[in-house]
N, C-alpha and C positions, 0 to 999 in steps of 0.2 A: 502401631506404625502409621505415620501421617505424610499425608503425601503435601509437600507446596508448591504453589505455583510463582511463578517467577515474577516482578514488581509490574509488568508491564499488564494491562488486565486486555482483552477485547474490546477494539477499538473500531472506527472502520475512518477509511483515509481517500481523500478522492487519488483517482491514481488516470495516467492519459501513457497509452503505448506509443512510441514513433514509428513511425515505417521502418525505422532502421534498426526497431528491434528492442529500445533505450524505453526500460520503462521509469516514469518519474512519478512521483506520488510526495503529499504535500497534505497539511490539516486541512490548510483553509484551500475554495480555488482562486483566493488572490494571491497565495503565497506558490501556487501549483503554476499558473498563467505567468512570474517571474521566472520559474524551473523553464518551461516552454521556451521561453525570449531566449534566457541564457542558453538553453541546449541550441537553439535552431542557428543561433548567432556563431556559437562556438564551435558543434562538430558538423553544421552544414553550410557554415558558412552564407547566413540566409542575411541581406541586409535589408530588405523590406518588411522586417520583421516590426511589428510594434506591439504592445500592451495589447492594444482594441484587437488585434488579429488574432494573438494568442488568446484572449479570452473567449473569440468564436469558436476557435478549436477543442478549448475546453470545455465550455457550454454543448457543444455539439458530439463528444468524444469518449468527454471522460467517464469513467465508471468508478464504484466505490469497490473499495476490498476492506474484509474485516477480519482482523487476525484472530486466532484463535489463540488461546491459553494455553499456554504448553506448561508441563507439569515437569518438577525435577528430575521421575526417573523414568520419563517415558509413559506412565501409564496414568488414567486419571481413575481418582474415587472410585467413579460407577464399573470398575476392573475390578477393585476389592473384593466385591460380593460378586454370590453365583456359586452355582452348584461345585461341590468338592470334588477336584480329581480323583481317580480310584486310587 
């Protein structure tokens, strides 16, 4: 019985939370600093918004998160093994 994991392997992704809550996450942080422009422009309606600001924000904010592997039935390998139930 073999367990697999899903196409996507452990990655880690820059990611920036708003105060409002919206968290955006992006590969690169020039592709993460456009997410920033368009969130701040669209749900705060921010017009001083530019490129150079959002990349302070992000240089200053963001944090990385790295997904883990999730396996198809819930359980990974190292569950396999270990001692026998009674």
């Amino acid at each position: 019985m073999g367990f697999v994991s899903i196409a996507k392997r452990a990655r880690s992704r820059s990611s920036w939370l708003c105060g409002c809550g919206q968290r955006l996450e992006a590969d690169e942080d020039g592709r993460l600093c456009d997410q920033v422009v368009s969130h701040l422009k669209r749900d705060h309606q921010t017009a001083y918004i530019n490129y150079q600001v959002a990349r302070e924000m992000v240089t200053s904010r963001a944090y990385k998160m790295e997904y883990a592997v999730v396996y198809k039935n819930g359980t990974s390998p190292d569950e396999e093994f270990g001692p026998e139930p009674y």
